[in-house]
C-alpha positions as CSV (number, residue, x, y, z in Angstrom):
1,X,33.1,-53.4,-22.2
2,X,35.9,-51.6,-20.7
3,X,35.9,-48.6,-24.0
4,X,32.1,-48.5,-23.5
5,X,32.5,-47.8,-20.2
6,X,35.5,-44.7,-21.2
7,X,32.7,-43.5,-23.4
8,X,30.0,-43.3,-20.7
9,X,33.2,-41.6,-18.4
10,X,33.8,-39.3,-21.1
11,X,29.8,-38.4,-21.3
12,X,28.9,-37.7,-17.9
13,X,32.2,-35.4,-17.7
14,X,30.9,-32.7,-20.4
15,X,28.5,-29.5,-19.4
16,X,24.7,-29.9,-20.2
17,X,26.0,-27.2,-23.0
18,X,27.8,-29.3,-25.2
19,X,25.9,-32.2,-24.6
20,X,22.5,-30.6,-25.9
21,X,24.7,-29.3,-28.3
22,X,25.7,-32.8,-29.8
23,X,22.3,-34.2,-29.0
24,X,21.1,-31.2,-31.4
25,X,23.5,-32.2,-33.8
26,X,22.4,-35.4,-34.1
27,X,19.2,-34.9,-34.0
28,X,17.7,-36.8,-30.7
29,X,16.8,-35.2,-27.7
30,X,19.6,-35.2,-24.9
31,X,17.8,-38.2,-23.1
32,X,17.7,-40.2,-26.0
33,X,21.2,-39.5,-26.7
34,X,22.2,-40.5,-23.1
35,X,20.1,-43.6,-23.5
36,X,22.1,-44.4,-26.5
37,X,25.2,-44.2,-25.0
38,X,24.5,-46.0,-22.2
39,X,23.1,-48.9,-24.2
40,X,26.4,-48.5,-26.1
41,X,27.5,-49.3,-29.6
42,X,26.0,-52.5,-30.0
43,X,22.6,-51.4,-29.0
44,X,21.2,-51.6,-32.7
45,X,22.6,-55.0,-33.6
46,X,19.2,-56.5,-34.2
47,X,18.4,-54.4,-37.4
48,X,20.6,-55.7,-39.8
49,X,19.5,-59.3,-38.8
50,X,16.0,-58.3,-39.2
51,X,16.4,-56.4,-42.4
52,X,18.4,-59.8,-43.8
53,X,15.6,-61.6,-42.9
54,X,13.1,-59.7,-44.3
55,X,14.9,-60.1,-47.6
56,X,15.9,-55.9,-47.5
57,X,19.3,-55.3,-48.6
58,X,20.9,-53.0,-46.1
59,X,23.9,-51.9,-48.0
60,X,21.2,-50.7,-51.1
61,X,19.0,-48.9,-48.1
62,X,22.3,-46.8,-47.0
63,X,23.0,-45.9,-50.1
64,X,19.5,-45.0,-50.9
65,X,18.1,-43.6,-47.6
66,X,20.9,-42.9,-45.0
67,X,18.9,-40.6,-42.7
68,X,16.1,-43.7,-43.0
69,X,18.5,-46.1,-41.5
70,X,20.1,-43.9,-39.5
71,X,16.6,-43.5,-37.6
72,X,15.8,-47.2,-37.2
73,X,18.8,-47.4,-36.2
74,X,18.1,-45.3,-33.6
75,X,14.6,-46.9,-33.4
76,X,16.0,-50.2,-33.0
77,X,18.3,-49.2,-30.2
78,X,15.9,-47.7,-27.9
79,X,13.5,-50.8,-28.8
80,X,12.3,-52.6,-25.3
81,X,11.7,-55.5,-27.0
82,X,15.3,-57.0,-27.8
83,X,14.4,-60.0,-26.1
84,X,11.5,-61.3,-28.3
85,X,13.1,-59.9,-31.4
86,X,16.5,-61.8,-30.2
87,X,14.1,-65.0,-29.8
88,X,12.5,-64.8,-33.9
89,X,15.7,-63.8,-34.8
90,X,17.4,-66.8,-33.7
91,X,13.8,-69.2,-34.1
92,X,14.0,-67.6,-38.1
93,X,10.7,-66.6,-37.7
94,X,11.0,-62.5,-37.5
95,X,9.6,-61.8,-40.5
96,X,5.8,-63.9,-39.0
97,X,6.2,-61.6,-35.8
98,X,7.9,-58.7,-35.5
99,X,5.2,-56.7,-36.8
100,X,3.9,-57.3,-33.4
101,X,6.1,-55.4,-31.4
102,X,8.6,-53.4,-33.9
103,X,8.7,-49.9,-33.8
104,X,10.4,-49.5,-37.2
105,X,7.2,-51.8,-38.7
106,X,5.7,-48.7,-40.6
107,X,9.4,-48.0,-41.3
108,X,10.0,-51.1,-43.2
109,X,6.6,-51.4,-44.3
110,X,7.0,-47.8,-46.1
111,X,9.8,-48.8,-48.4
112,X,10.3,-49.6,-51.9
113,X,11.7,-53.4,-51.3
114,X,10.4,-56.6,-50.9
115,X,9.2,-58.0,-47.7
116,X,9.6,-61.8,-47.3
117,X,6.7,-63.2,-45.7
């Protein structure tokens, strides 16, 4: 808690310039990248369940498609729906649901590995 908050410190301190500038970099836009700091580093912590349970093998889908995962990461940490996913997380039953109300759905759908039912 206490480095996420130095990293939100260290944020707001910069100039619009070099903030746009890293947004650029990292391809978001500069609200999305404050909204991902703010949510802070663990903000994405549901995708690597999810992927598990979907029978996806994240370490093959870095290796294979970085700049894929690295955008449902980003997906994932914007999502508003960390509650429900949280709940079929924990209830095993993602892969019935989260269809329903995950933006990276046509994400996973799209690639070349199994999907559990």
């Amino acid at each position: 808690w206490l480095r996420h908050r130095r990293d939100l410190s260290e944020v707001r301190r910069m100039d619009t310039t070099e903030f746009d500038r890293i947004a650029g970099d990292l391809r978001v836009s500069p609200g999305e990248l404050d909204t991902l700091v703010r949510r802070g580093p663990h903000a994405a912590d549901e995708l690597p369940k999810l992927l598990k349970a979907l029978g996806i093998n994240e370490a093959d889908l870095a290796r294979t498609e970085p700049l894929v995962l690295r955008d449902m990461e980003r997906v994932c940490a914007m999502c508003a729906s960390k509650k429900q996913c949280d709940r079929d997380l924990a209830a095993g039953t993602s892969a019935e649901h989260y269809e329903g109300y995950c933006l990276n759905a046509p994400t996973i759908e799209s690639l070349d590995q199994p999907v559990k039912p």
